[in-house]
N, C-alpha and C positions, 0 to 999 in steps of 0.2 A: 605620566606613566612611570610608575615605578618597575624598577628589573632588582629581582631577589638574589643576594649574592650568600656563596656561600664560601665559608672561610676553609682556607687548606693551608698545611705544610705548618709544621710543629707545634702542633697538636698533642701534647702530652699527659696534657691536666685537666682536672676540670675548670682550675684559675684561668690555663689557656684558652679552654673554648669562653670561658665566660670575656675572656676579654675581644676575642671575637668578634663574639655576639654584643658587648658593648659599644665597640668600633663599626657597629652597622649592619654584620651577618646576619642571616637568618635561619641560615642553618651552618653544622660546620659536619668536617671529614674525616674522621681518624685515620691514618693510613700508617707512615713508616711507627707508631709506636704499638703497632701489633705485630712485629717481625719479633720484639724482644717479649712484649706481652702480648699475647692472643685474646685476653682477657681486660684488655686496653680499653674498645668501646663502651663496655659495661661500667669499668671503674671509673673511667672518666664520666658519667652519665652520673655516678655514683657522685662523684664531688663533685660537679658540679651542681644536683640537688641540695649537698652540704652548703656550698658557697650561695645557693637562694636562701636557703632558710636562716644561715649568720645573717647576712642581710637584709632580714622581713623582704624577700621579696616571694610574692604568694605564688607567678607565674612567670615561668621565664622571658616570654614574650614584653615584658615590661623593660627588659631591661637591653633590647635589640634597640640599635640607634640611638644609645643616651650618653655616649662617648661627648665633651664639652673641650673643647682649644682654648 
């Protein structure tokens, strides 16, 4: 059984969520970087679409759990 984790706590970029989501989240949470930007969820949504498409990655789901030790 897999359990779906989602990543929290500093969360500011799209690099951030994307490493996240590399490290095995599946989804992640903006929270304290909308007290300074409100407009935080959006933008980081925003790069992080930038940061698939540098990377030919077509789908983001490709790229949850491929973190390598």
């Amino acid at each position: 059984m897999r359990i779906p984790v989602v990543g929290l706590g500093g969360i500011a970029t799209g690099v951030d969520a994307a490493e996240f989501l590399i490290a095995g989240a599946t989804a992640v949470e903006v929270g304290t970087a909308t007290f300074w930007d409100p407009q935080a969820p959006i933008r980081i949504a925003r790069e992080l679409a930038g940061f698939l498409r540098r990377e030919g990655v077509p789908d983001v789901s490709q790229i949850v759990g491929t973190l390598e030790l």
